[in-house]
DRENFI-732644 format. One record per residue: residue in one letter; x negated, y, z of N, C-alpha, C in turn. Coordinates in pm, whole numbers, padded with zeros to 5 digits, always signed. Each point is the difference from the previous one (the first is absolute). Example, Ala and Ser with C-alpha at 12.3 -4.5 7.8 and 13.67 -1.06 7.14 Angstrom:
<nodes>
A-01319-00569+00780+00089+00119+00000-00090+00120+00000;S+00035+00105-00072-00082+00119+00006+00077+00109+00073;
</nodes>
This chain:
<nodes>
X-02754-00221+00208+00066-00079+00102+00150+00030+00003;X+00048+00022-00099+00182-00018-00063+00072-00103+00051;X+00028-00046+00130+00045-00090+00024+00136+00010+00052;X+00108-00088+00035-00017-00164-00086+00076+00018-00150;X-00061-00125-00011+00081-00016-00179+00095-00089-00020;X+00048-00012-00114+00096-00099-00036-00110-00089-00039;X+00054-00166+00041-00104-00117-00053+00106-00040-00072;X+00022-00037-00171+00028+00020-00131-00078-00132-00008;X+00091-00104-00127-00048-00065-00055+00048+00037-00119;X-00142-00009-00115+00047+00073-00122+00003-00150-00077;X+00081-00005-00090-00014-00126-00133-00002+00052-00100;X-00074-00068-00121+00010+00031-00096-00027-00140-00062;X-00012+00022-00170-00003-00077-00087+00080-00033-00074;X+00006+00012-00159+00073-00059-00068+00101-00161-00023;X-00117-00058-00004+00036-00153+00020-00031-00073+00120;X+00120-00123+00002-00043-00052+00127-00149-00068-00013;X-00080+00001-00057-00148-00024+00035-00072+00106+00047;X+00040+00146-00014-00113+00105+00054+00130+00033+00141;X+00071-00027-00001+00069+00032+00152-00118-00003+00091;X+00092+00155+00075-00154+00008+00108+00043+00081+00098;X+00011-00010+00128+00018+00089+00124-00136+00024+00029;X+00006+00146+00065-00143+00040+00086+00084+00124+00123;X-00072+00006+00119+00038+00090+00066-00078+00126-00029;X+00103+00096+00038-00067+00144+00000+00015+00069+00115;X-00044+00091+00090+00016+00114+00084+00017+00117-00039;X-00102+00010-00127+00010+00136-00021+00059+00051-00124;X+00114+00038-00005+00133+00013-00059+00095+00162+00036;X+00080-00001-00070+00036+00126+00010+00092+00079-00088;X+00087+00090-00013+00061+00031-00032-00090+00146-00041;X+00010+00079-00120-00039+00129-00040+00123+00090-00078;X+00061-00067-00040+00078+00119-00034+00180-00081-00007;X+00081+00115+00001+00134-00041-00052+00119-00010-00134;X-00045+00061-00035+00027+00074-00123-00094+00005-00101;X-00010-00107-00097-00020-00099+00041-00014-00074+00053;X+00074-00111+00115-00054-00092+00086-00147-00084-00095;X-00109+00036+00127-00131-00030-00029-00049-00091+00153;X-00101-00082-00039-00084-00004+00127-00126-00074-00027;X-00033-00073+00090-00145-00046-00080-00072-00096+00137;X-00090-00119-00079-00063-00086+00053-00127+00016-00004;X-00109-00005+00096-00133+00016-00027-00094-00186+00005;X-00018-00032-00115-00089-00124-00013-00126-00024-00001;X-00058-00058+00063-00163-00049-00032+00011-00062-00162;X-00103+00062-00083-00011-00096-00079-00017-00079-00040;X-00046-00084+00112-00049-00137+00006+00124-00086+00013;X+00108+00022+00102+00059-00093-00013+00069-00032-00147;X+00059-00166+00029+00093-00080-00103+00107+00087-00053;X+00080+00118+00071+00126+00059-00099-00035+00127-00047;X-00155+00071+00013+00006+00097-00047-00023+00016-00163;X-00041-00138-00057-00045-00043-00139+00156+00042-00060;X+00076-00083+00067+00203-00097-00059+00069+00171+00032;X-00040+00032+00109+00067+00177+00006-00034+00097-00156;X-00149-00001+00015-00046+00083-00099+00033-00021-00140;X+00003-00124-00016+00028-00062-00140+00187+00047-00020;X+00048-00041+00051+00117-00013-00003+00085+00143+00016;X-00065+00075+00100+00067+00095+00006+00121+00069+00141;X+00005-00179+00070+00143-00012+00102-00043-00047+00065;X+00102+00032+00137-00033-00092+00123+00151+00041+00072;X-00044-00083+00127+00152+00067+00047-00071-00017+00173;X+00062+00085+00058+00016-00011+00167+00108-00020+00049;X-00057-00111+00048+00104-00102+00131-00042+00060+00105;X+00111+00095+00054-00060+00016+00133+00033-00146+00084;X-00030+00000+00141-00004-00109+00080+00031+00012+00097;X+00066-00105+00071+00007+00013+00178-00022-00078+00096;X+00060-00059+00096-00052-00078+00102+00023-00162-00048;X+00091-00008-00082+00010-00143-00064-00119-00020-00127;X-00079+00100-00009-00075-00030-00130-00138+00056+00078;X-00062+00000+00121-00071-00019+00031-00094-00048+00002;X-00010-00119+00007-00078-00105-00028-00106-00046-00149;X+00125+00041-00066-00017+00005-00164-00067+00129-00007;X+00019+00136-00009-00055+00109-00010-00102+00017+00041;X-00104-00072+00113-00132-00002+00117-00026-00123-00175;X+00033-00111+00040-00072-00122-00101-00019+00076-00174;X+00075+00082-00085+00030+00025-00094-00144+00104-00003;X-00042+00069+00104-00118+00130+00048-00120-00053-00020;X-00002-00160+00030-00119-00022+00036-00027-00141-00071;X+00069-00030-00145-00010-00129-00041+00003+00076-00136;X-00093-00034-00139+00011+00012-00107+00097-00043-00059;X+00064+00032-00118+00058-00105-00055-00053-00045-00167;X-00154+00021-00018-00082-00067-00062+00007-00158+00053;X+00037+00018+00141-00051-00115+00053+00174-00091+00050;X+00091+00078+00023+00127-00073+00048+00116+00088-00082;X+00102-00084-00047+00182+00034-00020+00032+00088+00111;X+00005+00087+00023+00020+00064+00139+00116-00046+00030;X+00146+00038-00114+00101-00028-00016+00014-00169+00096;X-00050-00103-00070+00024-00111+00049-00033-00031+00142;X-00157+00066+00024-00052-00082+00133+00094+00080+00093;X+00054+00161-00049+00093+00057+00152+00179-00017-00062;X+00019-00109-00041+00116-00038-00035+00065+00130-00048;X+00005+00087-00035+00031+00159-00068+00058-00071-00162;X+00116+00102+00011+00051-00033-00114-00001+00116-00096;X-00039-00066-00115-00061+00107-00155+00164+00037-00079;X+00010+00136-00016+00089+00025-00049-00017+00116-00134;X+00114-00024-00076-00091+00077-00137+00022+00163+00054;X-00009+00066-00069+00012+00183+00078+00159-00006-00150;X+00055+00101+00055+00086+00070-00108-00026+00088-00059;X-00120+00091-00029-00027+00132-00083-00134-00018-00026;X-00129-00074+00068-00124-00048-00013-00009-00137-00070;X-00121+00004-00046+00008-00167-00055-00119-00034+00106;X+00057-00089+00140-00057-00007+00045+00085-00092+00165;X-00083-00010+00109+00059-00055+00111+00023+00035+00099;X+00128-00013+00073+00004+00045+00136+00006-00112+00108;X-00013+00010+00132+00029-00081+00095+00116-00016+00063;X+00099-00116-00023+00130+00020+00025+00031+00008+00108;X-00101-00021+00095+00031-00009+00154-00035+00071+00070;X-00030+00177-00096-00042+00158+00059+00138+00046+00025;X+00017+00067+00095+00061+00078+00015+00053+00117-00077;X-00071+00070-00092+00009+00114-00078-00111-00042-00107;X-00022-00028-00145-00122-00004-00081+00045+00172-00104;X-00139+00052+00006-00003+00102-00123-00066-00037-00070;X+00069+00015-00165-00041-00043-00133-00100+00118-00028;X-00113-00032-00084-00149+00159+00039-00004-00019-00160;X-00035+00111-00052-00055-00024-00149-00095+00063+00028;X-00124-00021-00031-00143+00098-00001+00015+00100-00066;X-00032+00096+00021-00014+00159-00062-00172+00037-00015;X-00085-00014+00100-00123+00026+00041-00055-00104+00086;X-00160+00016-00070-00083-00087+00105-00129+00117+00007;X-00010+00001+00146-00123+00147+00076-00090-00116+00032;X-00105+00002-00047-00130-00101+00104-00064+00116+00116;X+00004-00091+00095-00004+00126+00162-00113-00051+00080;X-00051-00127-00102-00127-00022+00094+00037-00182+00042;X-00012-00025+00137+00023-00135+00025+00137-00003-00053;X+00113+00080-00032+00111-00086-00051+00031+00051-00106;X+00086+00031-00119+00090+00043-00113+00170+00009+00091;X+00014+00196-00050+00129-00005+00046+00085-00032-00160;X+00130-00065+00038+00089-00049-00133+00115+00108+00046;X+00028+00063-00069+00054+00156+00022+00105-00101-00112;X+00141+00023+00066+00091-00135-00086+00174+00129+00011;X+00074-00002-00121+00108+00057+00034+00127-00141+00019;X+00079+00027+00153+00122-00094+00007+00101+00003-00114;X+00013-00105-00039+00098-00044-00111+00115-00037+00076;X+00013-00101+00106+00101-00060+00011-00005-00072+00177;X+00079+00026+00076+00019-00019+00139+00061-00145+00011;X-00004-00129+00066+00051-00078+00025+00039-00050+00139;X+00089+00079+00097+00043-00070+00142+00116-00116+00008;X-00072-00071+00131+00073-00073+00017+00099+00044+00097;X+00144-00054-00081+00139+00055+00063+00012+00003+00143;X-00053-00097+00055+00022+00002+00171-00055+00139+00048;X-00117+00069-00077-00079+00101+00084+00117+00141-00042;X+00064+00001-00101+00099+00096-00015+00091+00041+00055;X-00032+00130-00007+00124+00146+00109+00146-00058-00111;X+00109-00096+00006+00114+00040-00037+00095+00139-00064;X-00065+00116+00080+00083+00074+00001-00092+00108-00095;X-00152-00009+00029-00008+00116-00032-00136-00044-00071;X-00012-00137-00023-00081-00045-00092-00167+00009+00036;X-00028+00046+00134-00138+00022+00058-00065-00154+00042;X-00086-00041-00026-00108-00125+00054-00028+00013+00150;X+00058-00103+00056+00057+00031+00163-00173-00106+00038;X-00101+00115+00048-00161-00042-00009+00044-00069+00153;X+00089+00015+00077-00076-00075+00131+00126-00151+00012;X+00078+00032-00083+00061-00171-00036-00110-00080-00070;X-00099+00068-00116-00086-00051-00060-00159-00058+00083;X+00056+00045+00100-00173-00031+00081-00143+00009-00048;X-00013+00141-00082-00121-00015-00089-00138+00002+00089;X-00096-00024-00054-00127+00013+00108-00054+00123-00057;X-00125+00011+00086-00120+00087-00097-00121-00049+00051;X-00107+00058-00037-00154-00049-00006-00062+00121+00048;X-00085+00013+00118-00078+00025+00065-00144+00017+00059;X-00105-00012-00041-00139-00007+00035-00005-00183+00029;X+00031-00051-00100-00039-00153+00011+00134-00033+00034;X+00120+00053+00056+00149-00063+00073+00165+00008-00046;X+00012-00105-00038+00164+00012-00024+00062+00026+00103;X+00129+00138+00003+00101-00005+00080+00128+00005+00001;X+00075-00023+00087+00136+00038-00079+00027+00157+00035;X+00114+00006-00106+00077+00205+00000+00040-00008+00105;X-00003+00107+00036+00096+00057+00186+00123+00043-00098;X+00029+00067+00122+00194+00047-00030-00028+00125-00034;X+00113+00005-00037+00022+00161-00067-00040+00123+00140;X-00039+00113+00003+00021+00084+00103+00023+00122-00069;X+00029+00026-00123+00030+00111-00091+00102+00003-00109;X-00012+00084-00089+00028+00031-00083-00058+00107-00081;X-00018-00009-00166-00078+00108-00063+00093+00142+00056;X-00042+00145+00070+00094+00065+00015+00050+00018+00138;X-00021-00111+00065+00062+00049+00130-00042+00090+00105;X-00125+00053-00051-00031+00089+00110+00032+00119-00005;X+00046+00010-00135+00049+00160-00008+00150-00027-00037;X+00091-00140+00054+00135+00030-00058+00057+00107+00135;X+00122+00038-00041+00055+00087+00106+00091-00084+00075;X-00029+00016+00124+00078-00012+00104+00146-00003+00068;X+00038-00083+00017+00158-00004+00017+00059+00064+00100;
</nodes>
């Protein structure tokens, strides 16, 4: 009961015929050094075939404008629909993956697969980051940080999207010293 998560729309696919969004929750970051992190898939669904084969995917994280799309993208195959088309989402090529991002994410990470763990109902894709893509509006000017509450990201919850609260910290501040 790890809660809440980031709700992530991952894409993948080589060509625009296997283009494919699916949502994820359970996602994650494991290491830095290498920047690593990893997606856990049912094998049943439509992108875990186009992931496995291929090798890539990328995470779009999401926020309150991609709502709608991210809930529909969770719960609609795309054996069965263009995800891209029916949630008007625009397909963009990646720069270091051969593969797609969503131009209308906020932040997409380019994933190359490293490992696939079968864990039972899902396969974790244990993936090292190649390549970061933000969009300029969410950028610190000065000091180059992803400004998360200009970005309005959500997360996922026991069945619920919400939005991020505000900052009330910092890594560090409980032991900085006192003025």
């Amino acid at each position: 009961m790890i809660y809440p998560l980031p709700a992530a729309m991952i894409s993948c696919g080589k060509s625009e015929e296997e283009y494919n969004i699916f949502t994820v929750a359970w996602i994650g970051t494991i290491c830095s050094d290498p920047a690593m992190c990893y997606i856990s898939v049912r094998p049943s669904r439509h992108s875990y075939d186009i992931i496995k084969r291929n090798g890539e995917f990328v995470i779009n994280l999401t926020n309150e404008k991609l709502a709608y799309a991210t809930d529909w993208c969770g719960v609609r195959s795309g054996r069965d629909y263009n995800k891209f088309k029916e949630m008007k989402l625009t397909p963009m090529k990646t720069q270091v993956i051969d593969s797609v991002l969503i131009e209308e994410s906020p932040l997409s990470i380019e994933c190359k697969v490293k490992q696939i763990i079968p864990l039972g109902s899902h396969d974790m894709f244990i993936a090292e980051v190649v390549n970061v893509l933000a969009d300029e509006q969410y950028m610190e000017k000065e000091t180059g940080a992803f400004k998360l509450s200009d970005a309005q990201l959500m997360a996922y919850s026991h069945g619920a999207y919400y939005k991020m609260g505000e900052k009330i910290g910092k890594f560090g501040w409980s032991v900085q010293k006192k003025k």
